[in-house]
C-alpha positions in Angstrom: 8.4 -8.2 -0.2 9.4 -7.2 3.4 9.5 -3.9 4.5 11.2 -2.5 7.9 9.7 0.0 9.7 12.3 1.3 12.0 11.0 2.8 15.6 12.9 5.0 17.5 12.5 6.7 21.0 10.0 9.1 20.3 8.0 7.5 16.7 4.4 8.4 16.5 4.0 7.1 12.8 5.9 3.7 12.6 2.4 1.8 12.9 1.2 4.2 10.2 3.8 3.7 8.1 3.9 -0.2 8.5 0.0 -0.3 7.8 0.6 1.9 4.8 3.4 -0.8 3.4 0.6 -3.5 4.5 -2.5 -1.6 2.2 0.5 -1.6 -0.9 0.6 -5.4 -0.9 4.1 -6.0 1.1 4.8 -7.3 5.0 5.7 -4.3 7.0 8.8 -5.8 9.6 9.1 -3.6 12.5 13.1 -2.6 13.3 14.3 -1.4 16.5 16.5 1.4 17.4 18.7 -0.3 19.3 19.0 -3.7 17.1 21.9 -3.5 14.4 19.7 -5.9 12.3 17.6 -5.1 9.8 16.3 -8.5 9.5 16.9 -9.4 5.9 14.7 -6.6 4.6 14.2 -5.7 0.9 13.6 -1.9 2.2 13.3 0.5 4.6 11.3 3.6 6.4 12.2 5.9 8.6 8.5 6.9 10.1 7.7 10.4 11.2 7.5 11.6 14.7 9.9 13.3 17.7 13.1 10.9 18.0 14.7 11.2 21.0 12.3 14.0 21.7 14.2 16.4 18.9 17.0 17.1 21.2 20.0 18.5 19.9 18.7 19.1 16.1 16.1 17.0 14.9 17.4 13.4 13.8 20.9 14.5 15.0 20.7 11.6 17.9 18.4 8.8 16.0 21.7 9.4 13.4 23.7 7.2 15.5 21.4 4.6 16.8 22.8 1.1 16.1 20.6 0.1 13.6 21.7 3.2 11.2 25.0 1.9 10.9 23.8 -0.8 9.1 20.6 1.2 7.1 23.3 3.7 6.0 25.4 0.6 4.7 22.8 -1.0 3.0 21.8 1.8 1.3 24.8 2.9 0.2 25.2 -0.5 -1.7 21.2 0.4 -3.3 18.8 -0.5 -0.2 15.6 1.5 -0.9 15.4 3.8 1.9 11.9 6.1 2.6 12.4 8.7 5.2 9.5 10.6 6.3 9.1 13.6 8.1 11.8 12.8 11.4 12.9 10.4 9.0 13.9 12.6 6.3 15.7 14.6 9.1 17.7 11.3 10.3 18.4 11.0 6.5 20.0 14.2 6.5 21.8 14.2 9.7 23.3 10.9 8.8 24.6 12.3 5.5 22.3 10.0 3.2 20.9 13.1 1.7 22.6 16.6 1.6 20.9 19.8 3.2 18.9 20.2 6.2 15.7 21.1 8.0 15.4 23.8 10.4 12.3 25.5 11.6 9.8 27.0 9.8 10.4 30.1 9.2 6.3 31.0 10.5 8.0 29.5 13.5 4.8 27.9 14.0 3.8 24.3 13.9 2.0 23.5 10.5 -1.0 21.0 10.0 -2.2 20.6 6.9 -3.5 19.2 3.8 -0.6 19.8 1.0 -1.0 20.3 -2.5 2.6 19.1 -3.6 3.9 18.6 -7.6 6.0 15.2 -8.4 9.2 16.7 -9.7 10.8 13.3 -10.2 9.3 10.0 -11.0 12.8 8.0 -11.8 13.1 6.8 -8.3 12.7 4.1 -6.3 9.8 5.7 -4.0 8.3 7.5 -7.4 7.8 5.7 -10.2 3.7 5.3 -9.6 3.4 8.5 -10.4 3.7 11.0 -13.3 5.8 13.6 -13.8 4.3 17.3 -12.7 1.4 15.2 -11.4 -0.5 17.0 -8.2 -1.0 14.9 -5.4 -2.5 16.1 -1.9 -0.9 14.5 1.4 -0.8 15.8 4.8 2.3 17.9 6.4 2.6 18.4 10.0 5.6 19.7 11.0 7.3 22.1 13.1 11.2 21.9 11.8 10.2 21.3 7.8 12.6 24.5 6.0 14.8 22.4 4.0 17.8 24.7 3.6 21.2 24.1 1.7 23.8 26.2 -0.1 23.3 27.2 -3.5 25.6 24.7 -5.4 23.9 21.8 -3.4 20.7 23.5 -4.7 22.1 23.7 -8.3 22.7 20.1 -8.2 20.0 19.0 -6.8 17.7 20.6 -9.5 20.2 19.8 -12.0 20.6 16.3 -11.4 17.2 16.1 -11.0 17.1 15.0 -7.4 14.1 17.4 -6.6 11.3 14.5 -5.7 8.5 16.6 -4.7 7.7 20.5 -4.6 5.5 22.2 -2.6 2.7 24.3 -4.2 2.8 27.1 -2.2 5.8 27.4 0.6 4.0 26.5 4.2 7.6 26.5 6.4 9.9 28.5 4.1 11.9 25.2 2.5 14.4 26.9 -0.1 12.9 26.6 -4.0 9.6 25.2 -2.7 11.2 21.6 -2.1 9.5 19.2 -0.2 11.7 15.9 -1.0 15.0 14.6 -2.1 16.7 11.7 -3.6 20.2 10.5 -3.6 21.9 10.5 -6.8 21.1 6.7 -7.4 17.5 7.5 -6.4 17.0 4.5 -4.0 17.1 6.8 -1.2 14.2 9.6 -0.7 13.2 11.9 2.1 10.1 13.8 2.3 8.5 16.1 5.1 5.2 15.2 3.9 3.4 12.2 5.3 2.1 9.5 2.7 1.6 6.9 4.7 -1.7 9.3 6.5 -3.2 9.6 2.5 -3.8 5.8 2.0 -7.4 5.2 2.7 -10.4 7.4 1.8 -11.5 6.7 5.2 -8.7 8.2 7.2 -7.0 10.6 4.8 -7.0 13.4 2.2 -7.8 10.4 -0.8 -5.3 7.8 -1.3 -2.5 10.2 -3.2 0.0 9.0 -0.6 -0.8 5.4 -1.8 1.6 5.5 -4.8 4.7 5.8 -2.8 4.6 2.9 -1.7 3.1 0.8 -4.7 6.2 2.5 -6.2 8.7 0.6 -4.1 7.1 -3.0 -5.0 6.9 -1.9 -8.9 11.1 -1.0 -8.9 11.8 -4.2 -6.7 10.0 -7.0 -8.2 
């Protein structure tokens, strides 16, 4: 299995992300920005970090780098897409996944080991893992409040499109939520970082580890 790795101006956690896919048992093929390829991939991440330095809204210029025409595309025809942190902004600013993130409402930047709940595990990104199973994975962000109106909100939960849910709010996200899928579920967006709980060497345990083990269960 080959999975991008998309860097952007401004990624900090593409080579994180691309070892992450590498520990699962897939080859990790970096994507550039500026490159409308995506090199015959059979999914993709969008890695944490500043893209573009956050100007404008975070995600709001990475949105219309070449290479998202063609992720956006691709995934609207069933492309698994992961977007993490920055990525799950992009996600949202390029109308992938509804809502957005603003800053947290602490309007501090937060570092920290998160204790989060799998709402969903029907999705391409989830399946490893049980339903209402607690998994710790590292947040660091400064713009994490997911926010949307309440019928988006409705839906979400009703549709079951809640991935992940925080336990116990660290940036003010409405209902607790942490991550979102798409309706068809190939397309997930997180603030959370799974790709820095892999290893028991370098991380909180290995509870990030199932996301992408996830992604070579649905696709082989």
């Amino acid at each position: 299995m080959r999975v991008g790795v998309v860097t952007f101006p401004g990624s900090l956690d593409d080579r994180d992300a691309a070892r992450a896919v590498r520990i699962a048992g897939a080859e990790a093929v970096p994507l550039w920005h500026a490159d409308p390829s995506i090199s015959d991939v059979d999914a993709v991440v969008l890695p944490g970090g500043f893209s573009y330095g956050d100007y404008l809204r975070c995600g709001a210029i990475a949105r219309f780098a070449p290479v998202m025409d063609t992720i956006v595309d691709a995934a609207r025809d069933g492309l698994p897409v992961l977007g993490i942190c920055n990525g799950f902004q992009v996600l949202c600013e390029a109308h992938l996944l509804p809502g957005a993130l603003i800053r947290n409402d602490s309007r501090k930047f937060v570092c920290r080991d998160q204790l989060l709940i799998v709402e969903s595990n029907s999705t391409a990104w989830t399946s490893h893992y049980r339903q209402g199973q607690e998994i710790v994975i590292p947040l660091k962000n400064g713009e994490g409040g997911f926010v949307a109106d309440e019928r988006t909100l409705d839906e979400l939960e009703g549709e079951g499109r809640v991935v992940v849910r925080y336990a116990g709010n660290p940036n003010g996200s409405y209902r607790d939520i942490a991550g979102i899928s798409n309706a068809a579920g190939n397309v997930v967006g997180l603030m959370p970082h799974p790709e820095h709980a892999v290893e028991d060497l370098t991380g909180p345990g290995t509870d990030g580890l199932g996301f992408f083990l996830s992604l070579i269960g649905a696709t082989v």
